[in-house]
C-alpha positions in Angstrom: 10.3 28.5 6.6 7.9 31.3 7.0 9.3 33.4 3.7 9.8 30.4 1.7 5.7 29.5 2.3 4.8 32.6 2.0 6.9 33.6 -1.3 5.7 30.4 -2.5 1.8 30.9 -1.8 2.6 34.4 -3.8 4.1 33.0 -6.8 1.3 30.5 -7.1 -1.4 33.6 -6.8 0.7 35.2 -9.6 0.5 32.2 -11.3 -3.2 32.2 -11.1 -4.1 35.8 -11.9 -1.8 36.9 -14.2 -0.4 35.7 -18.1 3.4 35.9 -16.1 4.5 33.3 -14.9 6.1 32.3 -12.0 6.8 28.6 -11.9 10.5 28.3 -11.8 10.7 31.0 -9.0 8.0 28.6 -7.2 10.2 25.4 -7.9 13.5 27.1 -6.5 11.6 28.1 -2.9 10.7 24.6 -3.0 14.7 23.5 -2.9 15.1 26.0 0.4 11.7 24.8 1.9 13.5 21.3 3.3 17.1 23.1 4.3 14.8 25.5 6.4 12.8 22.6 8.0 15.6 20.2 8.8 16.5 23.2 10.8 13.6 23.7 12.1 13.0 19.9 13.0 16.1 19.6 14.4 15.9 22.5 16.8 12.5 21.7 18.1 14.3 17.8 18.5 17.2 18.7 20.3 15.5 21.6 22.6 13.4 18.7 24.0 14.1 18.3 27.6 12.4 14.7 28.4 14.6 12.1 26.8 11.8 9.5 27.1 10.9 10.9 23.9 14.5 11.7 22.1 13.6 8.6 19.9 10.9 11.1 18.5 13.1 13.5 17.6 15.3 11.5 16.1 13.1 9.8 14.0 11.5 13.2 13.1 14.6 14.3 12.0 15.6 11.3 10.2 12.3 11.7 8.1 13.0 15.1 7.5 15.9 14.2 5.6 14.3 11.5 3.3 11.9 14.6 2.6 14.5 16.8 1.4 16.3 14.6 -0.3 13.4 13.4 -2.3 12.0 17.0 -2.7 15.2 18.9 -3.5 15.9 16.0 -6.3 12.3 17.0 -7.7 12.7 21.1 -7.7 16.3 20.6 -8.9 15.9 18.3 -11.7 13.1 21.3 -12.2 15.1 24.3 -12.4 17.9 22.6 -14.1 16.7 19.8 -16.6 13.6 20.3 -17.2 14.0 24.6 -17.5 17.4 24.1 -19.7 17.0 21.0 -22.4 13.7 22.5 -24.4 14.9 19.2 -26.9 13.7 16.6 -24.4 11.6 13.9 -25.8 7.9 13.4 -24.7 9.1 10.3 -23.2 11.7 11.6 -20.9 9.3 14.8 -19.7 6.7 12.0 -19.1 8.7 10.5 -16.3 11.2 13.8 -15.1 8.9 16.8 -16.0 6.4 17.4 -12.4 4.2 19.5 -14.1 2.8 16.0 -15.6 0.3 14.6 -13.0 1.5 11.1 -12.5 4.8 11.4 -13.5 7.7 9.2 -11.7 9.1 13.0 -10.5 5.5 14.0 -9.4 5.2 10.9 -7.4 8.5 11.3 -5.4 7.5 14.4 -4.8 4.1 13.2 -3.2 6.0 10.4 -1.3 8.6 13.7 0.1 5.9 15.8 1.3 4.2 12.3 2.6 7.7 11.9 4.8 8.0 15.7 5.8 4.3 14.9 7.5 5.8 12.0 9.3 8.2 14.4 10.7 6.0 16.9 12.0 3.7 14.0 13.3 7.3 12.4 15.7 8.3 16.1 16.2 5.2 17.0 17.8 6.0 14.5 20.4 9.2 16.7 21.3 6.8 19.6 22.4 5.7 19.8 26.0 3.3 22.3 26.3 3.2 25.1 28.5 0.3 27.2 27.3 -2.7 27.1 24.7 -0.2 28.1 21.8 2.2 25.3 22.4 -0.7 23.0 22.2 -1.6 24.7 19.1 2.1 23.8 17.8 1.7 20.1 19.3 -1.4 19.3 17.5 -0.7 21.1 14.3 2.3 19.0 13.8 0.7 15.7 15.0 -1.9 16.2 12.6 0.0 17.3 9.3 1.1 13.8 9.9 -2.0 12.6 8.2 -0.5 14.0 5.1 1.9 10.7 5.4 -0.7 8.3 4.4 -1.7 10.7 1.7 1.6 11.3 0.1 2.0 7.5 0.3 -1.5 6.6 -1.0 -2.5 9.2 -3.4 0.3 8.3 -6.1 -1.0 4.7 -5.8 -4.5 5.7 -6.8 -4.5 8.5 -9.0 -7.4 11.1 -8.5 -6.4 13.4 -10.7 -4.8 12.8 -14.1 -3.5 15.4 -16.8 -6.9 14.8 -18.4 -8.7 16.1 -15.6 -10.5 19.4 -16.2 -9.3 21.9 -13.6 -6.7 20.0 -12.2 -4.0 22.9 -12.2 -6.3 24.9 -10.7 -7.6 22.5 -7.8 -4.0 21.5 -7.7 -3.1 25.3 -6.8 -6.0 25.8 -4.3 -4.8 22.6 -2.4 -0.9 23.9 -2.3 -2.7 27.3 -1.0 -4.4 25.5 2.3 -1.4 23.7 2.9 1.0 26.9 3.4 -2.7 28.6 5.3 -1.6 25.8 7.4 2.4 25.9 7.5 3.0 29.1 8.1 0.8 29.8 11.2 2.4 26.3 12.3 5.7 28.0 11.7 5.3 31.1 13.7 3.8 29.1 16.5 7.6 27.2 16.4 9.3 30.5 16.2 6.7 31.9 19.4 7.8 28.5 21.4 11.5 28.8 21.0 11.7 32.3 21.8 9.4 31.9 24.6 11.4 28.5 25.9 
């Protein structure tokens, strides 16, 4: 999960300082992004030693599922589709193309990344602390749970449309926090299993 973030948070840097472009390279990190966090999920699940909260981690896995199948659809219709048929209508990219804010492909990909946070948020209930960094990893996932309600909400009322002026670029610097935010969250999971 680490090197898909972090090849990820490049290729959008590229994509902002440079005429090249990097967007399909981004879109095919984001198909290995959920294989690597079911994995993740379901280690930090079944490594959970009080089963008064295996529901938890069941459910946190269970989530993590709807997230990649939602998310790989998205990136996949992406790299395939969308990067191959230069012929589509303005019509179909309106609903399949997720470089259009708003799109039907944008939004499932807003309500997959709402689901992955409900994962972390029942995961983090699977972590019994032992130290200052595993309560680091406990709250980090409870509260990238948040980003449920706003990968549930925010395609419901649009605050940015393809009209807006900067949107890419805000766009961008928001995906940029978010793996500022992943990856130490990741390293913390890879400091707690090798420490438990």
């Amino acid at each position: 999960m680490v090197a898909c973030e972090a090849l990820f948070a490049g290729a959008m840097v590229i994509d902002l300082v440079s005429e090249y472009k990097t967007t399909y390279f981004s879109y095919f990190i984001c198909i290995l992004l959920p294989i690597a966090y079911i994995m993740l999920s379901s280690a930090l699940a079944v490594s959970c030693k009080d089963k008064r909260v295996t529901a938890a981690g069941i459910a946190g896995v269970a989530f993590a599922v709807v997230y990649a199948v939602l998310v790989c659809l998205v990136y996949y219709s992406m790299v395939t589709t969308v990067r191959t048929n230069s012929d589509l209508s303005g019509e179909a990219l309106s609903i399949i193309s997720f470089e259009r804010l708003g799109s039907l492909f944008f939004n499932y990909d807003m309500l997959g990344y709402g689901f992955m946070g409900l994962s972390t948020f029942f995961i983090g209930f699977t972590i019994h602390p032992r130290d200052k960094g595993d309560r680091a990893l406990r709250n980090l996932l409870w509260i990238h749970g948040v980003f449920f309600l706003t990968g549930l909400i925010m395609p419901l009322f649009p605050l940015f449309t393809p009209e807006t002026p900067g949107g890419d670029v805000i766009g961008t610097a928001v995906l940029l926090v978010w793996c500022a935010y992943i990856i130490p969250t990741c390293a913390l999971g890879y400091r707690y299993f090798r420490k438990n």
